[in-house]
Structures are given as C-alpha cells and as structure tokens.
C-alpha positions in Angstrom: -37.8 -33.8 14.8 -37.4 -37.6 13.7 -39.0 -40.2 15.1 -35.4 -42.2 16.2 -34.2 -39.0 17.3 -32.5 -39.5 20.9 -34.1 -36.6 23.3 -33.2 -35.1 26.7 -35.5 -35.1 28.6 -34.0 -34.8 32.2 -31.3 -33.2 33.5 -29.5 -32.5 37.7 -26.5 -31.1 38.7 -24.8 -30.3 42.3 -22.1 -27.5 42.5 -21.1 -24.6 44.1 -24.3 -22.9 42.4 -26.6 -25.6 43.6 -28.7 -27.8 41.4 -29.5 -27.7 37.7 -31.9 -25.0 37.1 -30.3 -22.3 39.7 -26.7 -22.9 38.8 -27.8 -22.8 34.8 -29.2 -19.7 35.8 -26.4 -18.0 38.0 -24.0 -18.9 35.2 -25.9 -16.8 32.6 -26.3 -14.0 34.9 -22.4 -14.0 35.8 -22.9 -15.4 39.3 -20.2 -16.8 41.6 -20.0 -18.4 44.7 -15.9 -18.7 44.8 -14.3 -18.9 48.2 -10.9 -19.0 50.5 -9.8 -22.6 50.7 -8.7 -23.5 54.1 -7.3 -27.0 53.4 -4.5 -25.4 51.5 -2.4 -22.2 50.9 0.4 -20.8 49.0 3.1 -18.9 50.1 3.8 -15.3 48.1 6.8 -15.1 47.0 7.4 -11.6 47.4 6.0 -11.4 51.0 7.0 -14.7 52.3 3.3 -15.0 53.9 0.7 -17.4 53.0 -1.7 -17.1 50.2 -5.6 -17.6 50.2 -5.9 -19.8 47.3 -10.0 -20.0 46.1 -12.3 -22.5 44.7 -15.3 -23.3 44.0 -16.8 -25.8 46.5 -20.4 -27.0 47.0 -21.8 -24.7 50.0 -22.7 -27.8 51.9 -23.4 -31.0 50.5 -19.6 -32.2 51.3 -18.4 -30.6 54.1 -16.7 -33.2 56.1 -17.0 -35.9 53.7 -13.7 -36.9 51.5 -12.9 -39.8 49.0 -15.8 -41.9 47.5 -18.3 -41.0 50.2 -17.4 -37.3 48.8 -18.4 -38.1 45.4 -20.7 -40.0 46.5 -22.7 -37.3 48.0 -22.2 -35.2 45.0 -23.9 -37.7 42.7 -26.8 -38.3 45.0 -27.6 -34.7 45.2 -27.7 -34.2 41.5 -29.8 -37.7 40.8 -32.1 -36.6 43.1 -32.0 -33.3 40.9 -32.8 -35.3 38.0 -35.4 -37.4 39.2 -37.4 -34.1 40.1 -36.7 -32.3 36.7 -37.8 -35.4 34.9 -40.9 -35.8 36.7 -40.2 -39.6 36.8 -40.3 -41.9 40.1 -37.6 -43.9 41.0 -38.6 -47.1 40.2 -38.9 -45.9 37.0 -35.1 -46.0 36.2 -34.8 -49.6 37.1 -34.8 -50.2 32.9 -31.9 -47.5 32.3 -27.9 -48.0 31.7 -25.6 -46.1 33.7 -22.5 -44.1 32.1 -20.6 -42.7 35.1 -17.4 -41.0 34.4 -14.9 -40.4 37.3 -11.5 -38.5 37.3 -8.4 -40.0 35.8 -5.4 -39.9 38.0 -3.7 -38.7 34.7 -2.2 -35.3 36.4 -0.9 -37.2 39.3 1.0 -39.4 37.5 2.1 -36.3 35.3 3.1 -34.7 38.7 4.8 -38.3 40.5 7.0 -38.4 37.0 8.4 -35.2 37.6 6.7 -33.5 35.0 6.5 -29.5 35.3 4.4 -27.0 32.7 6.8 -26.5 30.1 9.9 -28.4 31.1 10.8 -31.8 32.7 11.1 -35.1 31.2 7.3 -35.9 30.1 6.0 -38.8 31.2 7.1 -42.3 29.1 3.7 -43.0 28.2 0.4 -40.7 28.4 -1.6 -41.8 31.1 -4.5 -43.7 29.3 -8.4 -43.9 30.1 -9.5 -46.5 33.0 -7.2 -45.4 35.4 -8.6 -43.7 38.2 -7.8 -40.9 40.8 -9.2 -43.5 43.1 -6.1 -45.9 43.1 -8.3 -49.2 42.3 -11.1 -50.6 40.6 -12.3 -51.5 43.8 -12.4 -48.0 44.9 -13.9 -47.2 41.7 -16.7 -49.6 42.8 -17.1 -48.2 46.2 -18.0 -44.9 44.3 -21.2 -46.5 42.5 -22.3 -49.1 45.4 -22.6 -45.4 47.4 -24.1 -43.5 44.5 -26.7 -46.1 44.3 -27.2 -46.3 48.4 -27.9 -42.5 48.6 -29.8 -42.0 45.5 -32.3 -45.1 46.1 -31.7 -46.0 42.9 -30.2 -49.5 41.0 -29.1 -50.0 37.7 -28.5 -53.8 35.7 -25.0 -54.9 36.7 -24.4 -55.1 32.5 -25.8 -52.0 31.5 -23.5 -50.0 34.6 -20.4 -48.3 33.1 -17.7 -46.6 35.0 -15.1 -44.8 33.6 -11.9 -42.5 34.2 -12.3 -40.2 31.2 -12.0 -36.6 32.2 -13.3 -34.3 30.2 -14.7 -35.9 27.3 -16.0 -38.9 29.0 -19.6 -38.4 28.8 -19.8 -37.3 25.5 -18.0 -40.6 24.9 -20.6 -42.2 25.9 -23.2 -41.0 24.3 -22.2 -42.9 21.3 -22.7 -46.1 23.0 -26.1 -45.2 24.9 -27.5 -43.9 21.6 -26.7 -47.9 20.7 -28.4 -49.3 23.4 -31.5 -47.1 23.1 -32.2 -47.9 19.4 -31.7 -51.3 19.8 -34.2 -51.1 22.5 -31.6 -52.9 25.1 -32.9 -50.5 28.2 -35.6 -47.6 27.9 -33.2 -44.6 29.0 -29.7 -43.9 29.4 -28.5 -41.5 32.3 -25.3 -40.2 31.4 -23.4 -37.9 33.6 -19.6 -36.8 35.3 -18.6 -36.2 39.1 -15.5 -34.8 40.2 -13.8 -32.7 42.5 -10.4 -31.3 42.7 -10.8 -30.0 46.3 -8.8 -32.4 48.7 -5.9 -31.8 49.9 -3.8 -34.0 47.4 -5.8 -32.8 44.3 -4.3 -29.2 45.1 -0.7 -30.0 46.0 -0.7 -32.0 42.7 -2.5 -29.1 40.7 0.0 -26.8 42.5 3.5 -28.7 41.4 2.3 -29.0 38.3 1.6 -25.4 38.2 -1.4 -25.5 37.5 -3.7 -23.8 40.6 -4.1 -20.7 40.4 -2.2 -18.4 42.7 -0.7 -15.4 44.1 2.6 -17.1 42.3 0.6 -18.2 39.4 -2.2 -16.1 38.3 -2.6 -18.1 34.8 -3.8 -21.5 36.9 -7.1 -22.9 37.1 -10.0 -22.3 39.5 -10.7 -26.0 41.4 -14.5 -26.7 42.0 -16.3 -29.5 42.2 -19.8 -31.0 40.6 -21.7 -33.8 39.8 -24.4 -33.4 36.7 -26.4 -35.9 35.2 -28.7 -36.0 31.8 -31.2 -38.4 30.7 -31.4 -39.7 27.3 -34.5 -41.4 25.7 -35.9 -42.0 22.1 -37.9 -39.4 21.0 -41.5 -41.7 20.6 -41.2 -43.0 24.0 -40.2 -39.3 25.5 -43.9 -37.7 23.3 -45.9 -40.8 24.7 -45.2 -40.7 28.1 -45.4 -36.4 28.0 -42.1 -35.8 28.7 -40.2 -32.9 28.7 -38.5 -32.5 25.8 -35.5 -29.7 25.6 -32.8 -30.6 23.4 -31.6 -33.7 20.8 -28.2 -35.5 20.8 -26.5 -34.4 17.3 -23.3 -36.3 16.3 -20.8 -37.1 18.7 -17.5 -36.6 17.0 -13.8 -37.9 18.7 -10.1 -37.4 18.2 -7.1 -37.8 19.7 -3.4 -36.5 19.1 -0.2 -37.2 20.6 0.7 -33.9 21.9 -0.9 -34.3 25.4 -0.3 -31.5 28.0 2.8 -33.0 29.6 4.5 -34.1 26.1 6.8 -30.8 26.2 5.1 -30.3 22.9 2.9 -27.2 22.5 -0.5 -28.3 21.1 -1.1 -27.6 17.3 -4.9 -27.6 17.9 -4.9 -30.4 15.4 -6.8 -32.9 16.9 -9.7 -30.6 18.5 -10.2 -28.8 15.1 -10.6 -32.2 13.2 -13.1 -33.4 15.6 -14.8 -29.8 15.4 -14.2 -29.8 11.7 -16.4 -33.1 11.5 -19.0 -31.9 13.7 -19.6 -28.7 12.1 -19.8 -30.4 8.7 -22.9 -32.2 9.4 -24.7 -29.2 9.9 -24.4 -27.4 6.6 -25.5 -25.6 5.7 -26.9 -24.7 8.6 -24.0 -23.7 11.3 -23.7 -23.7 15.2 -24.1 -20.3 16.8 -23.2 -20.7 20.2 -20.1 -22.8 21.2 -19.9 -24.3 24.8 -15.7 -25.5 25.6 -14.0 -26.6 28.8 -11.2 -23.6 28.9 -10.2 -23.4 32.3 -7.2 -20.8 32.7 -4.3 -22.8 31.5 -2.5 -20.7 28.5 -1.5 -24.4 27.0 -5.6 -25.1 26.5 -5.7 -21.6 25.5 -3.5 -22.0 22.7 -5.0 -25.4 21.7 -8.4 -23.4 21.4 -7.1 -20.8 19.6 -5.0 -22.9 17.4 -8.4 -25.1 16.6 -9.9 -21.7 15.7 -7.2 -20.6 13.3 -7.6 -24.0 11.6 -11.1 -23.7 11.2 -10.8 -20.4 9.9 -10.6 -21.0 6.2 -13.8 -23.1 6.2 -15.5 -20.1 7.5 -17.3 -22.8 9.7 -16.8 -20.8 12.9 -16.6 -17.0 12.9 -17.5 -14.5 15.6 -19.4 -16.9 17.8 -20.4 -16.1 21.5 -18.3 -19.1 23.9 -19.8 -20.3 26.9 -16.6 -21.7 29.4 -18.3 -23.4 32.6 -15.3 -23.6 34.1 -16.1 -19.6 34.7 -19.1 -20.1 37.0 -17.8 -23.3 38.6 -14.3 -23.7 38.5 -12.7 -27.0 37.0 -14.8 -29.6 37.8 -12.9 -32.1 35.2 -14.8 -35.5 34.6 -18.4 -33.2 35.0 -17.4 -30.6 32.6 -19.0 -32.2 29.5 -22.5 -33.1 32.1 -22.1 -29.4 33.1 -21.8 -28.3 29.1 -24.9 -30.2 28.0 -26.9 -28.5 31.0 -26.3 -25.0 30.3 -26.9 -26.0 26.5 -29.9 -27.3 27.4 -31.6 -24.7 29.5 -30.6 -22.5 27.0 -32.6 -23.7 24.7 -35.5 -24.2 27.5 -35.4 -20.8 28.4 -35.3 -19.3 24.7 -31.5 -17.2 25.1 -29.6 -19.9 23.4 -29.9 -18.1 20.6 -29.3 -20.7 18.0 -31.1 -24.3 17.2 -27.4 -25.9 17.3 -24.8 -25.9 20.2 -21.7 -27.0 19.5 -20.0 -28.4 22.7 -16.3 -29.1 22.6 -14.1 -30.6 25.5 -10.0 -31.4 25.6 -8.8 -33.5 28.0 -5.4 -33.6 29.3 -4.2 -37.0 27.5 -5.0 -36.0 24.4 -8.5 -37.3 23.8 -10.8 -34.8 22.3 -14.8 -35.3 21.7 -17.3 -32.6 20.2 -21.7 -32.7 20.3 -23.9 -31.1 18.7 -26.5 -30.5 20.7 -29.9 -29.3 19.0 -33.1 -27.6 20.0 -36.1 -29.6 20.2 -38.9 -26.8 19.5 -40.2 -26.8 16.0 
C-alpha cells in the first residue's frame, strides 16, 4: 500500500436484501427476496389472463412513498448504513464532496420515440448524461435537499454533484473525487447511486420497450431498487484516524461507442473491451481474478459482454474467471449498480472469499458510455 493510495473505508446500501453487510452476504449465499408486483401486470398471451410480473423491492423502507421522497428514503437508509460501518459521527462528513448519481430518463425517451428492441426508427440522437428520469433540475434538487433532511447530513454547496449517469456514473466519479482528495480540497469523498425502476411508469416504459421480464418476455430484466454508498479517503488520513481499511481505488478506465441499445445496431463489444483492455493492462503482470459486470437479462447486453470477451481473448487477459452479476440478487437497480458492484467487491475482500487481490468491475450503460475499476485488496 502507497501512502497516496485512495482507500474505502466505509460503505451502506438499502435494497431488497437490506443494508450493506446482510445483502453482501445474501448475494454470496444465492439469496433472494423477489416478489409479485401489484402496481403492474401483464397479460399472457396464450391465456388472455393477467400475469404476476416480480421485482425486487425494498421490504419496507418505501412502501407508500413515490418520486423523490422515494429515493429519498432509499438514500437515507443506506447513509445511515454508512455512517455505522464507518464508525464516524455525522458531523464528521461536514468536510466531504458529494457524488450522487440518479437515473437518466434515457429509456423513456427511447420508448416516447417509438423505439422497440430490435426494430423501430432509433431515436435521432442518444439520450445524453444530465438528463434525468425526474423531468427537471429542480426535481433533481428536491432529491438531495431530502437526502440531506433525512440523513442529518450537509455537504459544501461546491463540492455537491448530481448526476443522471446510469450505470457507470459512480465510477465516473471516482476520477474526479480521487482529484479532490489529493489535492486536499475536502477530507473524504462519499460516492454512491440510487434508483428504482418500481413505479408505475418505470414498468410500462421497461415493458414497451420490451424489456421487463414476463410471462410474454422471459429474456427481460428483473426491476429492483437500491441505494449504496462508499466512502473514499487517502490512505494516511484513513491509518491515522484507525479506520477501516477494505479495499483501494485502482484505475478508473472509460469508453464510449455509438452503438447504444436503441441504435438498431447490435453491439460489437468494442467499446466495453477497450475500456477493459486498458484496465486490465495496468495490472500485468499480475491479472484480475474475479470480474464483477451489470448483466441484467437483456440478450443485447449479453452479446455486448460476450463480444468484449471474444475481443479480449487473444491477449489472454481474461480467461475462465468467476463473474459476479448484482443484478441477480437485486434486480436492476440502474444508477446504484456500480455502488452495489464496489460493495460486494469490497466485502469480498473483508471477508477473505474474494479470492483474488484485484476485482475488475465493469458496467455498460444503455447510451453507450462504458467505465471499468479496478478495485484492490488492502491486506498486505
């Protein structure tokens, strides 16, 4: 470990499987906590009668809450995960930046341009970063000013970033709170994704896009919804203060490519492979033996993956490695994916079954941005 190394040394999550340290360890043992949907069903087309359709919701922590105030409520359970993981008071945070990512309102504009899986006229532009689900900034805005009400906690108005990335959005920003903390600008960085794809609208857009899974569509995605959070600080400051001290942030590695989902273009795997390519490169010659990616059920990421795999092939960079898909223990939970990634990478290591000193976590969102991290162990 070098002394600028950037460290994790908290991390909180709320989802169907709870908070951080029970969900990490439901997902390893292959537990579930899937259920019937009663805000929306499908009709089967061979019997004409409604469909249970399933997701993954939180057990509690939302019911009867919707909009902002729903991820709202999300984010302030899994800060207040964090803060007891950490070990840290409140007060504390008051010298930390903020990198929130929310959903993009990329698929509904897919789905208001007519755009179905495979056919259609795509849309005339791919929906591009900063747009939100939430209509407006100002909605955008309502989601912190609550985050911050129910967690008890406040951030500096110039270090607070909020963004519609998707998936890759917090590894994103990594790159920019690794800045910040080695130029000594704020003392931590809390980095984290919520998101939920549970309302209402959320489904009938996944569902004309063809996307949900169904008794009609057995090849869709799982919805869920999650908030997860991770707290990065330089490595001196972490030892001094007896901090925890799980995992470092490797290289953060991005790419993007043209083919986006609703293109009508199949994806080559181009992008993601490049961006993997890179990563992987920085470790020789040691390699990554465990690979954490945001697969979700749709065959067109499936393909991407595979097509990333085939490319890599020749470079013998990745070969029969074990790959960890949250998306399997807590449904699609978009814009926390990568939060959600870095967790169960992390408690991996904490609980000696990663299995490797280097996790490679990759996510592909649906515009065509890609982003890979390394993440490394922090034992000698």
């Amino acid at each position: 470990m070098m002394e600028d190394d950037i460290v994790i040394t908290g991390l909180g999550m709320a989802g169907s499987l709870h908070g951080v340290v029970t969900a990490c360890a439901a997902s390893r043992a292959g537990i579930v906590r899937s259920q019937e949907l009663h805000s929306f069903a499908d009709v089967d087309d061979d019997t004409a009668e409604l469909a249970p359709t399933f997701g993954h919701p939180h057990p509690y922590c939302t019911e009867g809450f919707q909009g902002a105030a729903r991820l709202a409520r999300l984010g302030g359970a899994a800060l207040a995960d964090l803060i007891e993981y950490s070990g840290l008071e409140r007060g504390e945070l008051a010298r930390s930046a903020l990198f929130l990512s929310l959903g993009s309102n990329y698929l509904s504009t897919a789905s208001a341009q007519g755009t179905t899986r495979g056919q259609g006229d795509p849309p005339s532009t791919s929906p591009a970063a900063g747009y939100y689900r939430h209509s407006t900034p100002r909605d955008m805005e309502s989601v912190l000013t609550l985050l911050m009400r129910t967690s008890g906690l406040s951030f500096p108005e110039q270090y607070r970033t909020v963004r519609g990335d998707d998936h890759h959005g917090s590894i994103q920003a990594i790159r920019e709170a690794v800045r910040l903390l080695r130029t000594r600008a704020v003392e931590r960085c809390l980095v984290g994704g919520i998101d939920c794809f549970l309302e209402r609208d959320h489904l009938e857009t996944l569902a004309e896009l063809r996307l949900l899974k169904t008794t009609n569509n057995p090849v869709g995605l799982m919805p869920g919804e999650a908030a997860a959070f991770f707290l990065l600080e330089r490595q001196t400051g972490a030892r001094r203060r007896g901090a925890r001290v799980e995992a470092i942030v490797g290289p953060v590695f991005n790419a993007r490519e043209e083919q986006h989902r609703f293109s009508g273009l199949p994806s080559t795997g181009a992008a993601l492979s490049d961006a993997m390519e890179h990563a992987l490169t920085t470790l020789a010659p040691e390699i990554a033996g465990l690979l954490i990616h945001n697969l979700n059920g749709d065959p067109w990421r499936s393909m991407e993956w595979g097509n990333a795999l085939v490319r890599l092939a020749p470079r013998h960079l990745v070969k029969e490695l074990p790959v960890w898909v949250p998306a399997e223990s807590f449904g699609e939970t978009g814009a926390a994916t990568a939060a959600i990634a870095v967790c169960m990478g992390t408690r991996a290591f904490a609980r000696h079954h990663a299995g490797t000193p280097h996790i490679l976590i990759t996510m592909s969102s649906y515009d065509g941005n890609k982003a890979c991290l390394v993440l490394k162990d922090a034992r000698p």
